[in-house]
DOBAKOL-56514 format. One record per atom (N, C-alpha, C, O): x, y, z; residue in three letters. Coordinates in pm, whole numbers, plus 50000, padded with zeros to 5 digits. Each point is the difference from the previous one (the first is absolute). Layout:
N
XYZALA/...
***
This chain:
297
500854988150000UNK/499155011950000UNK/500895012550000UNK/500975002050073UNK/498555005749836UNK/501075010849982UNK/499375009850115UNK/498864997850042UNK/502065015050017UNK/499495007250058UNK/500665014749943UNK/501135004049973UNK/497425001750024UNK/500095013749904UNK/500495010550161UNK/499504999750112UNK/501595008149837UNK/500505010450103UNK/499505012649917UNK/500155001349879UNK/499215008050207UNK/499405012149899UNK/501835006850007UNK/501064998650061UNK/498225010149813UNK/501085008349983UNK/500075009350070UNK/501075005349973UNK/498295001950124UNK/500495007550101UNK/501334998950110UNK/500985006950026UNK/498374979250024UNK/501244985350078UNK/500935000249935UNK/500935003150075UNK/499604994849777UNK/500865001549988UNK/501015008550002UNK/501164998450038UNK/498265011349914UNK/500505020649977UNK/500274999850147UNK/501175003550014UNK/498204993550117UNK/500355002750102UNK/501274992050025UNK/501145004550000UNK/498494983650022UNK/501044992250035UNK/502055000249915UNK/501144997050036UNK/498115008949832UNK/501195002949925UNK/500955015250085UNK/501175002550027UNK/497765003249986UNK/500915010650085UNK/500145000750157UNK/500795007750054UNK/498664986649991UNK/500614993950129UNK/501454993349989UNK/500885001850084UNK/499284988749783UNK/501174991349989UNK/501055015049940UNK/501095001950054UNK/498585004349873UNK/500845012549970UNK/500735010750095UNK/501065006349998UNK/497434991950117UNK/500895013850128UNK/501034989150030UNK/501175001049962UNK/498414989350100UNK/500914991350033UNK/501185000449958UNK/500865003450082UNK/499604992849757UNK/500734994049942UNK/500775017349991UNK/501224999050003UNK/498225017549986UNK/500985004850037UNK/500095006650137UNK/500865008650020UNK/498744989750024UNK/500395001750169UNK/501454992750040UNK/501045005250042UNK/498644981149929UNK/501174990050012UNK/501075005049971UNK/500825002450087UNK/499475001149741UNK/500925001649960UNK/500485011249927UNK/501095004349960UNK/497694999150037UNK/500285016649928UNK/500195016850098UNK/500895008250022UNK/497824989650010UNK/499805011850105UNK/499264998650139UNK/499034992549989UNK/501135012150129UNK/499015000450097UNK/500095018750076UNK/500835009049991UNK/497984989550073UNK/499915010550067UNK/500735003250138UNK/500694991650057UNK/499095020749991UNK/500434999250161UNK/499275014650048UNK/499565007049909UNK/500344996450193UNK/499665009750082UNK/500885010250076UNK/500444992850089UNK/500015017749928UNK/500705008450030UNK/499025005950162UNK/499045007650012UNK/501884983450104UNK/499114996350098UNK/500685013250123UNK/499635001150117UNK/501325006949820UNK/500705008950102UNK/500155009549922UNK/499914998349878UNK/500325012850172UNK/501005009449957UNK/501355002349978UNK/500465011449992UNK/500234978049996UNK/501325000149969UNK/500615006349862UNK/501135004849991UNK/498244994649939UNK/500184999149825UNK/499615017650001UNK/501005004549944UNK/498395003950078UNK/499165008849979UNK/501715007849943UNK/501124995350022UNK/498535017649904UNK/499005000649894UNK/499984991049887UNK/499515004549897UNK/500944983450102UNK/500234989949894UNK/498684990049983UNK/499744994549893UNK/499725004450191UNK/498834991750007UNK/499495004250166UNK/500644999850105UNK/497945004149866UNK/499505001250156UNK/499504987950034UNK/500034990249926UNK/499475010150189UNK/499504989750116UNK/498585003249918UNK/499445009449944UNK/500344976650086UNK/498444986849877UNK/500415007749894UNK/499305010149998UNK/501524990049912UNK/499835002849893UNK/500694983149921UNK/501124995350014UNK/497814999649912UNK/500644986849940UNK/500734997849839UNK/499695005049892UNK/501074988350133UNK/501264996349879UNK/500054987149945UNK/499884988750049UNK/500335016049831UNK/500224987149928UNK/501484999949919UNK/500725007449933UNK/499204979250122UNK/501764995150017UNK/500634988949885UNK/499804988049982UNK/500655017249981UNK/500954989449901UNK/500784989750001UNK/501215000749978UNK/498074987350053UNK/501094988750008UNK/501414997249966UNK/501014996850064UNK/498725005349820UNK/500934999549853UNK/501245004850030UNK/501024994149966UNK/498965018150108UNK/501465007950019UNK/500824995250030UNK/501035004849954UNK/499094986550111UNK/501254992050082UNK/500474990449934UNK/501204997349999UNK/497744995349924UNK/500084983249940UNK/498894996950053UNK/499595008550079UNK/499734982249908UNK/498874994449998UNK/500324990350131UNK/500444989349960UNK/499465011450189UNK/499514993050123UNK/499064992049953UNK/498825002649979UNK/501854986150005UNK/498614989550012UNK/499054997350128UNK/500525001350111UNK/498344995849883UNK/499364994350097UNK/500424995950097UNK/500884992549960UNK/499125006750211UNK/500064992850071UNK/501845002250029UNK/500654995350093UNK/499675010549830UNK/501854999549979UNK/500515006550049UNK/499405007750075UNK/501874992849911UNK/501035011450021UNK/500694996849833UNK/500685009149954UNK/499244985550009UNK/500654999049830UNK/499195009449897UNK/498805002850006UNK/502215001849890UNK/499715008849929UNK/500394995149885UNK/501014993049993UNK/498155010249890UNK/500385002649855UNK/500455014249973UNK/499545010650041UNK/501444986949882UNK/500915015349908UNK/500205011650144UNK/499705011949990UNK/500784982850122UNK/500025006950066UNK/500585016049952UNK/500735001349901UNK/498885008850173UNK/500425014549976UNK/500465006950113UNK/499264997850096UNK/501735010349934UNK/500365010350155UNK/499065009749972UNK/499545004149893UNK/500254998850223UNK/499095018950028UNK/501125007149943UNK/501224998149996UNK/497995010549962UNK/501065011649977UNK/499655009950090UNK/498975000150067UNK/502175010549932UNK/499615008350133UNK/499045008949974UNK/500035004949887UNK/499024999050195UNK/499225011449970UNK/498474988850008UNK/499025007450010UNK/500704982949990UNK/498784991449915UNK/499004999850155UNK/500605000750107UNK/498474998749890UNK/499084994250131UNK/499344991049972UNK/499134998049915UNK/501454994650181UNK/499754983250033UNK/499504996450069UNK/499945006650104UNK/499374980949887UNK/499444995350072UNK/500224988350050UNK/499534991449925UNK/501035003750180UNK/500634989450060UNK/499444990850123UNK/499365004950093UNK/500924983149898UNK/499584994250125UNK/500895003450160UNK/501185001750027UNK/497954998350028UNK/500735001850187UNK/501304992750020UNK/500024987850016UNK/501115020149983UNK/501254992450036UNK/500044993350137UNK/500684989950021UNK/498585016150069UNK/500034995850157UNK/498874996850017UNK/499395010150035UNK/499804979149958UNK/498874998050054UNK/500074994150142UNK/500844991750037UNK/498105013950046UNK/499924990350122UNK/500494984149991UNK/500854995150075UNK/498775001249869UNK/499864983349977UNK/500434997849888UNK/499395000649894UNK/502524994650138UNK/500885001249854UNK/499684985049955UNK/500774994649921UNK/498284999650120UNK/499424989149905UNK/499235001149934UNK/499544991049930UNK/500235016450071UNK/498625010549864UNK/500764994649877UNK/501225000750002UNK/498174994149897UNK/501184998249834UNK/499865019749984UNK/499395009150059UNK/501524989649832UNK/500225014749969UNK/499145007349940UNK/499995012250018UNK/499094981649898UNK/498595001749867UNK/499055001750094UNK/499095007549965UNK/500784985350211UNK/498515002750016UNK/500285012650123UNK/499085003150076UNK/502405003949933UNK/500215009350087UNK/498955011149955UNK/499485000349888UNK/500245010950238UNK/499875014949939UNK/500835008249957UNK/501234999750009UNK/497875009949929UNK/500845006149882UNK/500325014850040UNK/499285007250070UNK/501744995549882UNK/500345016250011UNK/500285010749844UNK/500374993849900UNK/499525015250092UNK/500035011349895UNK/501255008250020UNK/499845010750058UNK/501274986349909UNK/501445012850029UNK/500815003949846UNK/500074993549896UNK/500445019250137UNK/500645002849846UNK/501244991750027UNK/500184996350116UNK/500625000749797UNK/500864994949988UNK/500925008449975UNK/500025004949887UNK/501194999950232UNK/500995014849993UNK/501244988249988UNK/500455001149886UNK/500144989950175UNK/500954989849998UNK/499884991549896UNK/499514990750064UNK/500565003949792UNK/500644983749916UNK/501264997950040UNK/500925006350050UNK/498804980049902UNK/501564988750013UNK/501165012049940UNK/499995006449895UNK/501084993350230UNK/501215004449938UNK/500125016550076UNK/501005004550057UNK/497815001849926UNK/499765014750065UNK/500865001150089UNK/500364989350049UNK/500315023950009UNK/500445005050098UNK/499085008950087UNK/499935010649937UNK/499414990550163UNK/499535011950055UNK/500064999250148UNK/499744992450093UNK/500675018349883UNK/500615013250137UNK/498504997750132UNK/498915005449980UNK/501284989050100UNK/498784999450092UNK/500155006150155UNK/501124998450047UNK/498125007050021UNK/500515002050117UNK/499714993750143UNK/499714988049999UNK/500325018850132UNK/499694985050100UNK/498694994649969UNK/499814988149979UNK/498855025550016UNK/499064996249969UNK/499444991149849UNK/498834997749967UNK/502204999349975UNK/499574993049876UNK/499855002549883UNK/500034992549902UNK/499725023750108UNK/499495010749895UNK/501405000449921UNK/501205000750028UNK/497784998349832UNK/501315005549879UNK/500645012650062UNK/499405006250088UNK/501624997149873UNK/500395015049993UNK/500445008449843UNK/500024993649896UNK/500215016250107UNK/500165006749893UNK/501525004349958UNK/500245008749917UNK/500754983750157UNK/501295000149968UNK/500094992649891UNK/499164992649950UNK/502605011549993UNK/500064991749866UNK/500394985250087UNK/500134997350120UNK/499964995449763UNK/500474987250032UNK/501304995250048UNK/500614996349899UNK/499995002350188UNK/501254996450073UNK/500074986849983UNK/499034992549998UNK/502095004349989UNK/500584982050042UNK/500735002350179UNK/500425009950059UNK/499474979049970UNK/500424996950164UNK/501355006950008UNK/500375007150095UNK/500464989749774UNK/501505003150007UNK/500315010549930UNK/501205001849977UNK/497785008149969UNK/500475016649952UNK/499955005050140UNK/499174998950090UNK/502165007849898UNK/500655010550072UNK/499305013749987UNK/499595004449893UNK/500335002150231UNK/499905015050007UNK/500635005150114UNK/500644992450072UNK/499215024749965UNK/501085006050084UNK/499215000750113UNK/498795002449996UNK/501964995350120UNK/499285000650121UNK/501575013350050UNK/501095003249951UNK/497865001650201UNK/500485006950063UNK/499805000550149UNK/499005002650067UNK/502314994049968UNK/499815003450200UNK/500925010550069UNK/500815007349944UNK/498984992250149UNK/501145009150122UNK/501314993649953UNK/500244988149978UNK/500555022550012UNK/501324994550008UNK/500644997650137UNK/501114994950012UNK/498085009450097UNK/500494990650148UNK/499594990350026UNK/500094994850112UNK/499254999549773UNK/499254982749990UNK/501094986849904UNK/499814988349967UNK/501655024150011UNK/500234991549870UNK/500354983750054UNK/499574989449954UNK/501625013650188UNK/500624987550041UNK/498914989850011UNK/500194988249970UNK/498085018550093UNK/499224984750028UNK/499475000249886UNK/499184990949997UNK/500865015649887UNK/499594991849854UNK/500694992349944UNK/499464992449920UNK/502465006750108UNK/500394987849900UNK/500284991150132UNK/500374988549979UNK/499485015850155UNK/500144982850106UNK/498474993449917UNK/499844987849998UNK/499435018749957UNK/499304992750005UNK/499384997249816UNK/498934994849972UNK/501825008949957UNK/500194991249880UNK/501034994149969UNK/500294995049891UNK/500525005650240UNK/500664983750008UNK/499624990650066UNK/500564989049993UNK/498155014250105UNK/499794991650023UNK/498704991749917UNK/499564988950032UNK/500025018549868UNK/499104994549915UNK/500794995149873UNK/499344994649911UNK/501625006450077UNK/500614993749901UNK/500255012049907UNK/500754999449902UNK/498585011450134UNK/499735010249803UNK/501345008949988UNK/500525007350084UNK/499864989849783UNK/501564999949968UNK/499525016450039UNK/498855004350009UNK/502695004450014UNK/500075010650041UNK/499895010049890UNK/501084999849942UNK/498105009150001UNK/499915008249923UNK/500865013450036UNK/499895005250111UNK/500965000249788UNK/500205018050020UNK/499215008650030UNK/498975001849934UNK/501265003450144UNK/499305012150019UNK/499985007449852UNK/500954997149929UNK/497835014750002UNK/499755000149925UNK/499745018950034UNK/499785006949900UNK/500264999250220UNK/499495012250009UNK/499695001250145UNK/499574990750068UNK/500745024049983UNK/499835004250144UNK/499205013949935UNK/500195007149901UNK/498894992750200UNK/499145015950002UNK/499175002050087UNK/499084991849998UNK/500825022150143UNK/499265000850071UNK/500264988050106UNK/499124992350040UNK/502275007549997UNK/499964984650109UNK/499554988749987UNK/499524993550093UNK/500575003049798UNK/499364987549915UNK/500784990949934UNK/500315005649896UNK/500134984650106UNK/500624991149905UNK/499474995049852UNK/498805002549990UNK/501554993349934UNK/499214994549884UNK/500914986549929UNK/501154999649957UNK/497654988650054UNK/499944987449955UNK/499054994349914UNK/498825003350010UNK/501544988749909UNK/499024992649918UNK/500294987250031UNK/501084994150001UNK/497295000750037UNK/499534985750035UNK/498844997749937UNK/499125008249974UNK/500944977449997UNK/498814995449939UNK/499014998750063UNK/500464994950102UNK/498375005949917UNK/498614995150015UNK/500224992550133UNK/499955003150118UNK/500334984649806UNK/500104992450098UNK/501125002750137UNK/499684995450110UNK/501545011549876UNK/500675000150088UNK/499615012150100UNK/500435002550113UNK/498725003649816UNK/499345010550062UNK/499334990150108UNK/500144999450122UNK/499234994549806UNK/498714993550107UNK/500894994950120UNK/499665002350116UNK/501724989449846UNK/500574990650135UNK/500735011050080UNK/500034997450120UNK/500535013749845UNK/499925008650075UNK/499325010550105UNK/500555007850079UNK/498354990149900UNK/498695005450082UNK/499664991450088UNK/499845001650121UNK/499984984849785UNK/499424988950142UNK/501344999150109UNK/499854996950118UNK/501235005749832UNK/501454995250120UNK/500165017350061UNK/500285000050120UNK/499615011549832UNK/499865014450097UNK/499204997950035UNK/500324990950077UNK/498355010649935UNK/498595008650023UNK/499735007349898UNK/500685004749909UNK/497884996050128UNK/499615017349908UNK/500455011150111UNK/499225009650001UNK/501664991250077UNK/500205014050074UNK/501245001949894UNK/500525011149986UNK/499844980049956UNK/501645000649934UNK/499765008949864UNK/499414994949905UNK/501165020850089UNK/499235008749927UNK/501084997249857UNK/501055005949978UNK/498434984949950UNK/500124996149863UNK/499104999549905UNK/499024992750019UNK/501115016049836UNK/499015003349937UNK/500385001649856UNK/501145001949959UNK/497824997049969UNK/500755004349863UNK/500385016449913UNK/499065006349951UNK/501894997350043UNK/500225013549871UNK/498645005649955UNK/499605011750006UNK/499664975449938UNK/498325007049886UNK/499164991850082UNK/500264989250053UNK/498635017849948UNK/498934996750052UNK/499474986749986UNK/499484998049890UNK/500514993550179UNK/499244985949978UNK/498934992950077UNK/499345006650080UNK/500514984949909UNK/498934993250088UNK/500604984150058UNK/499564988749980UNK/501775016450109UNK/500714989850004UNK/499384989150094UNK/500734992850068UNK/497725006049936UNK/499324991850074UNK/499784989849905UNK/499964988050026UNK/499885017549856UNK/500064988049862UNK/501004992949956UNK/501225001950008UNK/497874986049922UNK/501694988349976UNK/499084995249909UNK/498795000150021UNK/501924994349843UNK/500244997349845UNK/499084986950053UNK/500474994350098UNK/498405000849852UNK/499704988249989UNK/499644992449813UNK/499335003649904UNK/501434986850124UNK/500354991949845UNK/498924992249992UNK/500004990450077UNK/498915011149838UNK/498114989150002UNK/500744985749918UNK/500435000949885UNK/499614986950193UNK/500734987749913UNK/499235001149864UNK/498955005949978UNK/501484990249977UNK/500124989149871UNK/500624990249986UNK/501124998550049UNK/498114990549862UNK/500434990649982UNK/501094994949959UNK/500455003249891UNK/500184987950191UNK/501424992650035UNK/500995012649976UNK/501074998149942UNK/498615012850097UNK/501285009750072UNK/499874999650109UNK/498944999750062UNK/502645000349995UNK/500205003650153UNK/499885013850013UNK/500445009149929UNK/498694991050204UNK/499935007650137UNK/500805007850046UNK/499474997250107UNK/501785014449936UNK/500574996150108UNK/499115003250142UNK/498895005449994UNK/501734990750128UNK/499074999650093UNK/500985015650120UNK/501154999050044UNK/498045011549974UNK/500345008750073UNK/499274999150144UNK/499244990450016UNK/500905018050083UNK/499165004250089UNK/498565006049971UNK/498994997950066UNK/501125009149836UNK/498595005650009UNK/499354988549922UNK/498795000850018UNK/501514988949905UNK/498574995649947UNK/500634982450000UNK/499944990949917UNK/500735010450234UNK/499694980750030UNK/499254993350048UNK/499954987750000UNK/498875025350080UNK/498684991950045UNK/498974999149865UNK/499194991049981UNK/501035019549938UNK/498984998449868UNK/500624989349917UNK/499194995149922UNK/501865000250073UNK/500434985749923UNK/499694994750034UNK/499304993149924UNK/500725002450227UNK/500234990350102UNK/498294991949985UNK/499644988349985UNK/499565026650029UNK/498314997849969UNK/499484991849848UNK/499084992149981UNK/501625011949955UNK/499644995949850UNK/500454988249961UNK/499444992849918UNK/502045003950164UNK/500504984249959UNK/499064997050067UNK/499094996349926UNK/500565003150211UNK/499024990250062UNK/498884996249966UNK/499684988149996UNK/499625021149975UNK/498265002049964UNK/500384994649836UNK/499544988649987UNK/501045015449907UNK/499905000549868UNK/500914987549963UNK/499394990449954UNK/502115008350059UNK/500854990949940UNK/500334983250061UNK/500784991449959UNK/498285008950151UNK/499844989550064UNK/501484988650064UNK/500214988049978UNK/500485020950095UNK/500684999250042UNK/500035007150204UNK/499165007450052UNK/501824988049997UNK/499925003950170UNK/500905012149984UNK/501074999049941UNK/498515012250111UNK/500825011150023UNK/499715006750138UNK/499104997950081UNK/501825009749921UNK/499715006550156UNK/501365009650012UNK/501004996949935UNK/499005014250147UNK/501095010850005UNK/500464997850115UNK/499164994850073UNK/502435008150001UNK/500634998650128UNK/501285015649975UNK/501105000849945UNK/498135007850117UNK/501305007750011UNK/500475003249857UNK/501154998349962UNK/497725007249951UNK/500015005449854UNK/500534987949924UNK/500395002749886UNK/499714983850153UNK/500364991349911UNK/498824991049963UNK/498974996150055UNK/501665002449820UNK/498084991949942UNK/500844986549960UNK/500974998649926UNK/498224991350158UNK/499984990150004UNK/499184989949899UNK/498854997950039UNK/501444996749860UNK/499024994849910UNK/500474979250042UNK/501104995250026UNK/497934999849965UNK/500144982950080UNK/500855006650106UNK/500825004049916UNK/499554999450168UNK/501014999150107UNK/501535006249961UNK/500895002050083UNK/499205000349787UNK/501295003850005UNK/499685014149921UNK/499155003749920UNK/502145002950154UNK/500205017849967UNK/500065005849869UNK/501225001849986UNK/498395001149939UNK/500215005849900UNK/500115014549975UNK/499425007250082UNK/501254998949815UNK/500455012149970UNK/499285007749893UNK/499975012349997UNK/499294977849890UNK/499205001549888UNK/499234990149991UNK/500264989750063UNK/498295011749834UNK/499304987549994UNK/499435002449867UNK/499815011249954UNK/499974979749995UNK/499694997249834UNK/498764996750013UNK/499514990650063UNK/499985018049873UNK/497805001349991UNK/499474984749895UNK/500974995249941UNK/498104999550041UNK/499214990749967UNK/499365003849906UNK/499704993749899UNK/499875024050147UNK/498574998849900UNK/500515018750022UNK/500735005050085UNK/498355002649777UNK/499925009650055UNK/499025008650127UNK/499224993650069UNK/500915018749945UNK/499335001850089UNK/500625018849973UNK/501065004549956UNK/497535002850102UNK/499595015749971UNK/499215007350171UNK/499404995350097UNK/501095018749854UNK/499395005050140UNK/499325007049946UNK/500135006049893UNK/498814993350204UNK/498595006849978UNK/499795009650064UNK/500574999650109UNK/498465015349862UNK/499885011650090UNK/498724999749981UNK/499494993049912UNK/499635016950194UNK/498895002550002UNK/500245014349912UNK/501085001949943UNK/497785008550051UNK/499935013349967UNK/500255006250102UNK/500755009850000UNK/498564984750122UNK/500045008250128UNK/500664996250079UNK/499444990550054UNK/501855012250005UNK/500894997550063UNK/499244994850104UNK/500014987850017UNK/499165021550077UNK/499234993050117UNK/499834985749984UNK/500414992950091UNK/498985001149794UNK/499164988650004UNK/501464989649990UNK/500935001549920UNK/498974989750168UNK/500974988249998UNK/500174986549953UNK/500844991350022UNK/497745009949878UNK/500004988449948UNK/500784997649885UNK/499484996749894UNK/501835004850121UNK/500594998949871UNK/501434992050010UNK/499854989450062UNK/501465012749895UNK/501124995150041UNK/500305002950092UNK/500984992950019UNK/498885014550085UNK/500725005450150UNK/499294992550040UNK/500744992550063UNK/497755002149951UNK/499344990550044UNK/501024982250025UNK/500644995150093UNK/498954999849747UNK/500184987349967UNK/501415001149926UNK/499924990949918UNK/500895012950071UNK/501354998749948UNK/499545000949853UNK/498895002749957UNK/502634993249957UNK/499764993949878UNK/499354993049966UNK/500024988950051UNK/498695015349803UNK/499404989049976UNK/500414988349860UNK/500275004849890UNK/499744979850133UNK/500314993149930UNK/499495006149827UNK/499155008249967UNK/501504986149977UNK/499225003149908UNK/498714987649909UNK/499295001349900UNK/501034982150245UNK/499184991449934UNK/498745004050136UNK/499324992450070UNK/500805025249923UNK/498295005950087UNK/499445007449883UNK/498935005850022UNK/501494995049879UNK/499455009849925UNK/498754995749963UNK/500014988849948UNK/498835016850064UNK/498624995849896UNK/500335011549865UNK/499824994549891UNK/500455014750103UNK/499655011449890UNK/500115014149988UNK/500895005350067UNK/498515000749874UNK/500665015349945UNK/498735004250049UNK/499144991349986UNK/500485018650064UNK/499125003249992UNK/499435007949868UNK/500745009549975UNK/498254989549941UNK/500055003349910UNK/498815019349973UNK/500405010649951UNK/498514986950093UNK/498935010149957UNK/498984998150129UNK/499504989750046UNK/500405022649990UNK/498964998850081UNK/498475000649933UNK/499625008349917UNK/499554980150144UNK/499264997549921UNK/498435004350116UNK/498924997449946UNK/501015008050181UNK/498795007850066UNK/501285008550112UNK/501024997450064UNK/498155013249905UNK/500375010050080UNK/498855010650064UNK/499215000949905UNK/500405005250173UNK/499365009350016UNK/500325015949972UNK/499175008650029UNK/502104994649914UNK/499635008549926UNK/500124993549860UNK/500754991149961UNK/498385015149980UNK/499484995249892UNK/501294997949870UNK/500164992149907UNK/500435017250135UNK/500775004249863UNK/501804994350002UNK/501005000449928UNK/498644995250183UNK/501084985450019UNK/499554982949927UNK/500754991049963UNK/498615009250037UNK/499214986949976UNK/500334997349865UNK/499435006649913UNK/501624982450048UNK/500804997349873UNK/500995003849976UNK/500584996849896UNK/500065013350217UNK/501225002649973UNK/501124992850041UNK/500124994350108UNK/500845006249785UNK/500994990750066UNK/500755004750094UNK/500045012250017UNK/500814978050073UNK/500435003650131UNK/501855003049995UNK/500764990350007UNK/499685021249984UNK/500455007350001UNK/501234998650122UNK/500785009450020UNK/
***
């Protein structure tokens, strides 16, 4: 006995199998549930997101076809790097909305609070001129001998001042071994609270500094599936010390619009890049009206 399906049933059922089939793999929506993003997307204003951008996430996966990197500048949409319950698979985590200011390879200048800064880009080991008391000189080289840092020339005296160039970093082991009462500073104006952070990429090494061995330390653990842990600025990966570490996968830092809002990389560290769902593409309801289809910017 044959059974006649009206043609309505079908037309329906055909596009039921269609949202489906691109939801899955083409596009899905999301909700803009904070104010973080503003003026880039307000709170309930909803988006439609582009699978495609990255490579095609299969179902249920962390595997990708034709995989692609963010490029910088893009807003993404990613699964929860830290969920309560890191037995969550990664596909059925919640989701977050951040621009993407860090790709694989990036350098950026960050400070204690996390925040980009607007300096140029430094490496750990570019040199610049610092300046102290010259009745400080004897406890500045007892004590870059006792840090090991080869002895530099003096370079300039002015106003009771000595003048040296140290790198970044030797800046930093010098502060933690004086104090901050120890009046050392730089020639030009800086924000010597900031330190160079390198966003991995894939199978380049790391090196591992003070300022960002608890943010490695976080990302091997949670992301590269390996034991890590820090002792006295040393990052420990299985139990033994290391100096650098060679990434797995890539991985990007994310910002909100609004510094206030913390749901972003100062939150959850680096995010993998097998969290990516998509680009965000066009906002598709908005309440002001004259947003509604525009792409997201």
């Amino acid at each position: 006995m044959k059974i006649h399906i009206p043609i309505w049933l079908k037309v329906l059922i055909t596009a039921v199998l269609l949202v489906l089939l691109v939801k899955t793999f083409a596009f899905t929506s999301c909700s803009i549930p904070f104010t973080g993003m503003e003026n880039t997307l307000y709170q309930g204003e909803k988006v439609l997101v582009n699978k495609w951008s990255y490579g095609l996430r299969l179902p249920f996966t962390t595997s990708r076809l034709l995989s692609e990197r963010v490029k910088r500048g893009e807003v993404v949409l990613f699964n929860n790097p830290i969920p309560v319950n890191k037995e969550t698979p990664i596909f059925a985590r919640g989701l977050f909305i951040s621009r993407c200011v860090g790709a694989p390879g990036d350098t950026l200048m960050l400070n204690r609070e996390l925040l980009v800064t607007d300096q140029r880009v430094l490496s750990p080991d570019s040199k610049q001129l610092y300046t102290y008391p010259y009745q400080a000189e004897d406890t500045l080289l007892f004590t870059l001998q006792q840090l090991g840092i080869q002895k530099n020339l003096l370079v300039g005296y002015a106003e009771g001042r000595y003048m040296r160039s140290f790198s970044r970093y030797e800046h930093y082991l010098l502060k933690q071994r004086l104090g901050a009462s120890f009046d050392i500073r730089p020639v030009h104006a800086d924000d010597t609270d900031s330190h160079p952070l390198v966003i991995p990429s894939k199978g380049k090494s790391i090196q591992v500094y003070p300022w960002n061995v608890t943010l490695l330390c976080n990302t091997i653990l949670h992301h590269e599936g390996r034991q890590a842990s820090v002792k006295n600025d040393t990052l420990l990966v299985d139990g033994k010390p290391i100096t650098a570490y060679t990434f797995q996968q890539d991985y990007y830092w994310m910002a909100a619009n609004n510094p206030v809002n913390l749901a972003d990389s100062r939150l959850f560290g680096l995010v993998p890049h097998d969290h990516l769902v998509g680009r965000a593409a066009y906002i598709w309801y908005s309440y002001r009206k004259e947003r509604i289809f525009q792409p997201v910017q």
